[in-house]
N, C-alpha and C positions, 0 to 999 in steps of 0.2 A: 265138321269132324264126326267120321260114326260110330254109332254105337258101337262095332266089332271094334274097331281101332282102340277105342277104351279097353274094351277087355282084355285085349292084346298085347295093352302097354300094362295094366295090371298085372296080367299071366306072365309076362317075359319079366318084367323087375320081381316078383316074387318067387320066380324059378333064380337067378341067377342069384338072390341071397339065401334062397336053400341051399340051393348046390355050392357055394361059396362056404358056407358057414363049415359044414364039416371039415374044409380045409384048413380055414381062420384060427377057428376057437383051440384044436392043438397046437396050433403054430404059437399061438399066443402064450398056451400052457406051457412050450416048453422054453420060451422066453420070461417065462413067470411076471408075466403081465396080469397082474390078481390088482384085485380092489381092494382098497385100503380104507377100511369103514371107521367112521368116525365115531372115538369111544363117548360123545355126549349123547348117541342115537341109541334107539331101541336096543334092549341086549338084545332080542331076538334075529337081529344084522347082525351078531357078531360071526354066528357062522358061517356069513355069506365071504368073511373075509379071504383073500384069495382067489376068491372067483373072476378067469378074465374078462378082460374090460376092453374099450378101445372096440369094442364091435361095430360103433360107427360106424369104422372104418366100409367096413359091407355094406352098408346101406346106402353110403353116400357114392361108391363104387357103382352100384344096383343102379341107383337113380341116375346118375351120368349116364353108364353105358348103354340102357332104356333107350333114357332121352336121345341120346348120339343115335342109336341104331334108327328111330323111329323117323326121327328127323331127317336123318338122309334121304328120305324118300322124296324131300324137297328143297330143293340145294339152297334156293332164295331162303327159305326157312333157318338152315343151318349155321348163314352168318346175320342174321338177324340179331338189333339190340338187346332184344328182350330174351333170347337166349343166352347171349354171353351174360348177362347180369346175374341172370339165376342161377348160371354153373359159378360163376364170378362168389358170388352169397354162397352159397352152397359150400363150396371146395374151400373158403376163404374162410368161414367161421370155424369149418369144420378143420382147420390148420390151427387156429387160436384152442381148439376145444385138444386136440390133438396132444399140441405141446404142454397145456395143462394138464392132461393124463399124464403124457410122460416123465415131466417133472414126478406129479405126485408116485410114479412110479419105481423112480429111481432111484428117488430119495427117501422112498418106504413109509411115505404119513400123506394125511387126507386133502393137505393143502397145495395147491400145484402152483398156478400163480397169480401174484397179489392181485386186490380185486382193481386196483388202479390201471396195472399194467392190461390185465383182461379187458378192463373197459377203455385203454389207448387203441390196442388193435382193434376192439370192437368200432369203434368213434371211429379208424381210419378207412376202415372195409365202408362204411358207412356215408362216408362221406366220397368218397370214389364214386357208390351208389349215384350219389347226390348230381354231383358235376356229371355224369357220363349220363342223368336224366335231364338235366339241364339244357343240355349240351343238344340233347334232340327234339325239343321244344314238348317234352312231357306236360300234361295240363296240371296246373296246379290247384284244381280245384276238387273237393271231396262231397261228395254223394253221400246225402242223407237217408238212412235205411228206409222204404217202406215210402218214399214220397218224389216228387220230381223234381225237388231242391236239390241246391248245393252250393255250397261255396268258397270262394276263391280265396284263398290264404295268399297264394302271394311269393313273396320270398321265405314266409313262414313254413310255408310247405317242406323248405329242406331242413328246418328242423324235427318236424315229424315223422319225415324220411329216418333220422337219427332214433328219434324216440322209441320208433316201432322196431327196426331193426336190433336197437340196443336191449330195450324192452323186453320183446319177444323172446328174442335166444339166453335171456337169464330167466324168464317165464318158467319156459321151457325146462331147463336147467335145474330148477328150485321144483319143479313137478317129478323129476326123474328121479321118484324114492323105492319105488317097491315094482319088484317081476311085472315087468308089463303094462305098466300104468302109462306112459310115454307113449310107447308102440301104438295101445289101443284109441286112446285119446287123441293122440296125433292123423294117427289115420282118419278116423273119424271126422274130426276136422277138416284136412285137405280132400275126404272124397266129396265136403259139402263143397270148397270150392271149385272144386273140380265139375262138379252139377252143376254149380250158379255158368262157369266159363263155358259149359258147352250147350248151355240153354242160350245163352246170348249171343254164342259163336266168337267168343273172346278168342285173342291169337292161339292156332293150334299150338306151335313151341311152349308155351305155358300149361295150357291143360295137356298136354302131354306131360309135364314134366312136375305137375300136381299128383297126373292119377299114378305117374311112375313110382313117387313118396310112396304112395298109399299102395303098392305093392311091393315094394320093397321094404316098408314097417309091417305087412304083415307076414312078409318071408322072415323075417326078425323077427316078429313075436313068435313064431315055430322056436325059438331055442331059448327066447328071452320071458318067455310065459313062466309060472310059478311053480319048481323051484329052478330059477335061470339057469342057463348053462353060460352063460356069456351076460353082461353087458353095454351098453351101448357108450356107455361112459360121456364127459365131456364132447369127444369129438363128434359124436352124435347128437347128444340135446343141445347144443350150442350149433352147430350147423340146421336142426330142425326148425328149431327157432325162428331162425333169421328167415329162413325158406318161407316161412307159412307168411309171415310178414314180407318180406316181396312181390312174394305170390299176389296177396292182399292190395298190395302199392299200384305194383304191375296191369291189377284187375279192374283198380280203380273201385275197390269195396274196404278203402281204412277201415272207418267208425267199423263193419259188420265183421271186421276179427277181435272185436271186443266181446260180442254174442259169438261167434261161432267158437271162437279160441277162450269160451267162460271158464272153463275148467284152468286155465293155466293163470286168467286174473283173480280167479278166485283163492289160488295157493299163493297169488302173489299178494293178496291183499292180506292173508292171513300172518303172514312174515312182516306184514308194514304193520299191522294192529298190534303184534305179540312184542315187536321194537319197541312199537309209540307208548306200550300198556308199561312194560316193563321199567323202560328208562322215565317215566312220566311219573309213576306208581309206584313199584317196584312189586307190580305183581302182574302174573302172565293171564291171559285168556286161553289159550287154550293150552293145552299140557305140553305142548310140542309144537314146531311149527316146522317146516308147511301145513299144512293141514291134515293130509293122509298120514302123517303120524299122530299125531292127536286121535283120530279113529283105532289105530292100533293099538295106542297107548289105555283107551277107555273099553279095552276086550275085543274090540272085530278081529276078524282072522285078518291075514294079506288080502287072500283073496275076496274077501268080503268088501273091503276096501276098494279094490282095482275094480272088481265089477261095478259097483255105487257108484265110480266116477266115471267108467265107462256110460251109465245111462245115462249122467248126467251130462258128458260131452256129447252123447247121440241127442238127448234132450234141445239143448243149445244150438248143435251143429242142423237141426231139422226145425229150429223156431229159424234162424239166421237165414236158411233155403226156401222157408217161407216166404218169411219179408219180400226177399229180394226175387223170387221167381213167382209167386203165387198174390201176393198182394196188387 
């Protein structure tokens, strides 16, 4: 794959949720598709309430139609396994993330649907994954970062299949708190994978549809930057999710979307500390949890915030492209 094709598939998915968005974000407005901020959060959200949401939906739009255009250029390509999988994840979470907006939408409060039901559909999408990797004799063994080991799980493998998939898209989800934190973080991320697959010449359909993410979150962050005009809402952090965790599966790099994807274990691990402190203690660690409220909470602006985690994900995202291409 070369270099022009990269930037091609970058420029075409970040054109098409520009251009996309101006049409979106009214339509949504005069559907009164606004967000519905949850009153235990910063007062400072409160005036975001009403702002549409559901922008997702462009992104995931962006990245399909990227992918589809780019891909035809080779037909063998087009119905390849590893294509349908990632539109398969993609379109699939982002239908779970969907309905969960529009619940909370309808019914005018911050809870859309339970987290049981969220994690049925998530478990089902996931396990389809499982069998249709199964099913094409996918290796089951994992690659340890930085070394020429690895090893063979087994039948175990389809549960980690689960983990990461499941994992990921509430990561993700539980990160998506402030103007742009998502967008920039994410992107950051899949352009390391996207480097490591075209340093190795991993399947083009993949890094095609890696670098498409990464231009179509930052045709999104044009309207989702600080103060948003739109949202990505559910249907977007719950399909991103899943995405980078496929991607990762597909790439055969698990364990290094713990380092490159640091920024989304680290807001996760802050929500399992702030549970464990709370119900154990009955006193919190940190003022807020995820973690980027706790920063707001203790005086940084938004933006002070979203940039600190942005160096931080570039941080991670360029030790993880280390390892794996440079060591």
């Amino acid at each position: 794959m070369s270099q022009t094709l990269i930037f091609i598939t970058i420029a075409v998915a970040f054109l098409i949720a520009v251009l996309l968005s101006p049409v979106l974000i009214p339509f949504l407005r005069r559907l009164k598709f606004g967000q519905s901020i949850r009153e235990e959060g910063p007062e400072s959200h409160q005036a975001k309430s009403g702002t549409p949401t559901m922008g997702g939906v462009m992104i995931i739009f962006s990245v399909v139609a990227t992918t589809l255009i780019l891909v035809l250029r080779d037909p063998q390509t087009l119905f390849s396994t590893e294509l349908f999988i990632l539109l398969f994840v993609l379109i699939g979470y982002g239908l779970i993330g969907f309905l969960d907006d529009f619940i909370k939408i309808t019914k005018k409060r911050n809870l859309g649907l339970t987290s049981k039901q969220k994690m049925f559909f998530q478990l089902i999408i996931a396990i389809v994954v499982y069998i249709i990797l199964s099913n094409s004799t996918f290796p089951t063994d994992i690659a340890i970062p930085g070394t020429n080991y690895s090893i063979d799980l087994g039948w175990a493998y389809g549960i980690l299949i689960l983990i990461m998939l499941v994992g990921a898209s509430n990561a993700v989800n539980l990160t998506d708190g402030l103007d742009g934190l998502v967008a920039g973080t994410a992107s950051i991320a899949f352009a390391a994978f996207g480097i490591i697959g075209w340093a190795f010449g991993m399947p083009t359909e993949v890094v095609i549809f890696t670098f498409a993410v990464v231009g179509a979150l930052l045709g999104f962050l044009v309207f989702n930057s600080h103060p948003a005009k739109v949202f990505m809402g559910d249907t977007g952090s719950l399909a991103i999710g899943a995405a980078i965790a496929i991607v990762a599966i597909l790439m055969k790099l698990e364990i290094l979307l713990i380092i490159i994807g640091g920024v989304f274990v680290i807001e996760t691990l802050s929500v399992i500390i702030q549970v464990i402190s709370y119900k154990t203690t009955g006193k919190r660690v940190f003022k807020m949890s995820p973690l980027h409220h706790h920063y707001e909470l203790v005086g940084w602006s938004e933006w002070r915030v979203v940039i600190t985690f942005w160096v931080v994900g570039f941080v991670c995202a360029a030790f993880g492209v280390y390892i794996e291409v440079l060591m």
